[in-house]
C-alpha positions as CSV (number, residue, x, y, z in Angstrom):
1,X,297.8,-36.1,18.3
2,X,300.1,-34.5,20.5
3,X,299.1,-33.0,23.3
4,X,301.5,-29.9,22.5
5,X,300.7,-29.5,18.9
6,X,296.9,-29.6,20.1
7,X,297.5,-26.7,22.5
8,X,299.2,-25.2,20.3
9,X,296.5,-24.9,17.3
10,X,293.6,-24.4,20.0
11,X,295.6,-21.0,21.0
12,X,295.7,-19.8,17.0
13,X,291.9,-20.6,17.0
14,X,291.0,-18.8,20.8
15,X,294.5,-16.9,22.0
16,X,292.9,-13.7,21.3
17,X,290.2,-14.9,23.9
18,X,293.2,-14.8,26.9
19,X,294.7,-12.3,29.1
20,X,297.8,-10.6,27.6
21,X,299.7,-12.3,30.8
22,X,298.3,-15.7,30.0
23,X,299.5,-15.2,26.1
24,X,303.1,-14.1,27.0
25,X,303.3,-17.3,29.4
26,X,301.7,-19.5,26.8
27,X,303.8,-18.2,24.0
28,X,306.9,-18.2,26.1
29,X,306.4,-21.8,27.5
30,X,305.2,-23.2,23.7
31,X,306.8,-21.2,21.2
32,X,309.5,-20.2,23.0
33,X,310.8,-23.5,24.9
34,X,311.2,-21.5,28.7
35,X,311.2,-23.2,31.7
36,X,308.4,-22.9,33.9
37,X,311.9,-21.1,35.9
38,X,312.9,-19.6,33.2
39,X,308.6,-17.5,32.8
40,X,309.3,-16.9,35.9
41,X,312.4,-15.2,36.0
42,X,311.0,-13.0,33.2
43,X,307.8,-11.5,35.0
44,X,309.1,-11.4,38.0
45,X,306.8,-13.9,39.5
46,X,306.4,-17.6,41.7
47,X,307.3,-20.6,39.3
48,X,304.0,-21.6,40.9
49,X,302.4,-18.6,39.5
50,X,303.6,-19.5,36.0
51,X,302.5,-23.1,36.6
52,X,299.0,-22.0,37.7
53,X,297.8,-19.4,34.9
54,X,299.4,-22.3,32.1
55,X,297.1,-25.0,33.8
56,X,294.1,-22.4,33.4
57,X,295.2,-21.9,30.2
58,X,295.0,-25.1,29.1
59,X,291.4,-25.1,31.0
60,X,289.9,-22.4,29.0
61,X,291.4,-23.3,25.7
62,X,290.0,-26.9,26.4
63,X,286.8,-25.3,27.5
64,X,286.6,-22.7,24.3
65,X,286.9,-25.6,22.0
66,X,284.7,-27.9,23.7
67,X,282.2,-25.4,22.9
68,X,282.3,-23.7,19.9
69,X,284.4,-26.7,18.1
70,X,286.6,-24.5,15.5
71,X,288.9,-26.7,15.9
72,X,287.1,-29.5,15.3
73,X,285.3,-28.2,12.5
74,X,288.3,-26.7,10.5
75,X,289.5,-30.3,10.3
76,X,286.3,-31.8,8.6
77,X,286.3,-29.0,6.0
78,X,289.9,-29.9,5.3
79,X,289.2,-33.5,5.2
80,X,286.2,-32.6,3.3
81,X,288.0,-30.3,0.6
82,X,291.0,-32.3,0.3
83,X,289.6,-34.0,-3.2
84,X,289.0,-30.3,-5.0
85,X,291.0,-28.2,-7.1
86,X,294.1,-26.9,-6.0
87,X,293.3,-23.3,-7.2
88,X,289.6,-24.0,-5.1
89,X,291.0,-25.9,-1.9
90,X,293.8,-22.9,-1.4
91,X,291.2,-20.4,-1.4
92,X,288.9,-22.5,1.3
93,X,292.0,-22.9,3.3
94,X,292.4,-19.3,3.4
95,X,289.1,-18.8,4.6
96,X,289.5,-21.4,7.4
């Protein structure tokens, strides 16, 4: 899987879990499409800066899933569910 896509579904699983500072650089640099220069420019801050708190990022969301697996675990059920009911698999996804 792509590395980005990956990222991207560990942050709707454990973004809540991050600083506001580290979500507005995440959301900016993934979402948005900015430039490291670009986050920077923004907040006022080092590119460097902006490099730094993504790379921890990265760490924790790796770290978060690592350990508690949601992730993970969200995938099986969908694997697991994909032969039921429409009506039935809808309402598991919801839950998911």
């Amino acid at each position: 899987m792509d590395d980005r896509i990956y990222l991207i579904n560990l942050y709707d699983y454990y973004g809540d879990l991050l600083t506001e500072k580290q979500q507005n650089y995440f959301e900016d640099y993934y979402f948005n499409n900015y430039s490291f220069a670009e986050i920077s420019e923004n907040y006022n801050v080092s590119r460097n800066a902006v490099f730094k708190q993504l790379k921890e990022v990265v760490n924790k969301l790796s770290n978060y899933e690592e350990k508690l697996e949601l992730y993970a675990k969200s995938l099986k059920i969908k694997a697991i569910i994909s032969d039921f009911d429409d009506t039935i698999k809808k309402e598991i996804e919801k839950l998911i």
